[in-house]
N, C-alpha and C positions, 0 to 999 in steps of 0.2 A: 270475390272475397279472398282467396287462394293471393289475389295480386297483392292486396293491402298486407296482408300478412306479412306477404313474404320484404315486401315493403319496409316492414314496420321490425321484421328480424334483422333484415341486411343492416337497416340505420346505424344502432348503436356500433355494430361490426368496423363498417365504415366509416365512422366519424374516430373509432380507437385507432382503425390504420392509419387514417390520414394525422391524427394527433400524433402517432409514432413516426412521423415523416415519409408513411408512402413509402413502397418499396427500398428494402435496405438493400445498400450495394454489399456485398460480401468482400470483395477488395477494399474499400475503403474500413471496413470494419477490421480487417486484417490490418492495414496499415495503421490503426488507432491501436491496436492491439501490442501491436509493435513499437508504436510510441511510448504505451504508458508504461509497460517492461521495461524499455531503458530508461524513462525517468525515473522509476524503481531501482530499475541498478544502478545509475549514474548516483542516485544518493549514498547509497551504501557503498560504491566503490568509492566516493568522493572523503568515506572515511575509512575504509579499507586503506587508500590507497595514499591519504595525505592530498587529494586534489581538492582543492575548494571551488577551482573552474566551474566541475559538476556539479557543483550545487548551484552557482548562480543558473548553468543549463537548464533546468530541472526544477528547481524549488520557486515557488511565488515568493516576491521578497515581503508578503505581508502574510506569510507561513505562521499559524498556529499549531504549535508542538506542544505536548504534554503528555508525561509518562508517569511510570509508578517502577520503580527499584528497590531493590534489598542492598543494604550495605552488610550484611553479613545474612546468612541461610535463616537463621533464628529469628530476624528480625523482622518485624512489619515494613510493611511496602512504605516507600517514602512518594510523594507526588514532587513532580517537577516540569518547569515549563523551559522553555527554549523558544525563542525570534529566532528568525533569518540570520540576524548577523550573527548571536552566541550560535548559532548550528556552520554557518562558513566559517568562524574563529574554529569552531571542536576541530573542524575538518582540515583546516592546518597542520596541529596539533594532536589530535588524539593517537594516530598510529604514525608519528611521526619515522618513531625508529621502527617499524616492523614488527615489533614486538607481542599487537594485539591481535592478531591473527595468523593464518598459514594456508597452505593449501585445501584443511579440510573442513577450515571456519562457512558456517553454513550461508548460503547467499543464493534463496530460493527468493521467486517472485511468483503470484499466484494473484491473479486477477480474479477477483470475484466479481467483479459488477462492468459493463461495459456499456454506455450509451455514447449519444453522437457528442454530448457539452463535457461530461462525469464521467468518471469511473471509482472505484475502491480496487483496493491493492492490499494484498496479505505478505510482507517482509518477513522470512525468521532468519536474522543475521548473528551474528555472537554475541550480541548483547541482548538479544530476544525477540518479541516480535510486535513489529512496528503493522497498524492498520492507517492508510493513508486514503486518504480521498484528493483526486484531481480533477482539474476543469481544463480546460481546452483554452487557452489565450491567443488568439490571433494564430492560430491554428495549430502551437504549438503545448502539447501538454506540458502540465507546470503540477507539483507536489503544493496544496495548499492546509491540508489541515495533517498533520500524525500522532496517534494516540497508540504510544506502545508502553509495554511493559516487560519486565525483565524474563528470562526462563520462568517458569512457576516451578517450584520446589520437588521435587519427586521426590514418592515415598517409598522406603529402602523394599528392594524387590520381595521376601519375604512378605511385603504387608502389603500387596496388591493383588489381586484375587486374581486374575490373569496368572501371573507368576507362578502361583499356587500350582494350577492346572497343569503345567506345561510338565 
């Protein structure tokens, strides 16, 4: 009776590892891990930097973007969507002359999610922060979906209860 049991525990165990594809290599998790970072930075540098190269590297050219901005602190968030080509035109252009960032413009990349097809990605660059999702094409990771939004507004140190304490 002991056999069937143990039988009948192991199954569902078994049937989740082999679904999760059987033993992960940790090298090749490492080298995925590496990939979707730099297609994370190649985005953000490809407008840092005025390269659009990096985004054809990087981006799926049938990329869903849409975000939410303030055109001024006071104002409600606006929604906006972005293609592939309006995001490789921005990146022409947007910091063409230098001017939209420096050395201390934030350009953190933070993997939240890592499988062997997907992953998620947490961007906070100078314009705020970008959540992306990737897939794996022909082995190379590509940026297909990004929903970010601008800094959220902070409230003046006095009226935040942290603040207070310190």
């Amino acid at each position: 009776m002991n056999r069937r049991l143990a039988v009948f525990v192991l199954t569902p165990f078994a049937i989740c590892w082999l679904a999760a594809g059987g033993p992960q290599d940790p090298k090749a998790d490492e080298q995925d891990r590496t990939a979707v970072t730099k297609a994370a930075l190649n985005y953000v540098d490809a407008l840092y930097e005025a390269k659009p190269e990096l985004i054809a590297e990087s981006v799926h050219a049938k990329l869903t973007k849409f975000g939410f901005y303030r055109s001024a602190a006071s104002k409600p968030y606006e929604g906006h969507a972005m293609s592939y080509e309006q995001l490789a035109k921005l990146a022409k252009s947007w910091n063409r002359n230098g001017n939209k960032v420096d050395a201390s413009s934030p350009r953190k990349v933070e993997v939240l999610d890592l499988l062997d097809q997907t992953a998620v990605v947490k961007l906070t660059a100078v314009w705020g922060i970008d959540y992306m999702h990737l897939a794996k094409y022909e082995g190379q990771w590509k940026i297909v979906h990004i929903l970010w939004q601008s800094h959220p507004k902070q409230a003046p140190a006095d009226d935040q209860p942290e603040a207070k304490k310190r």
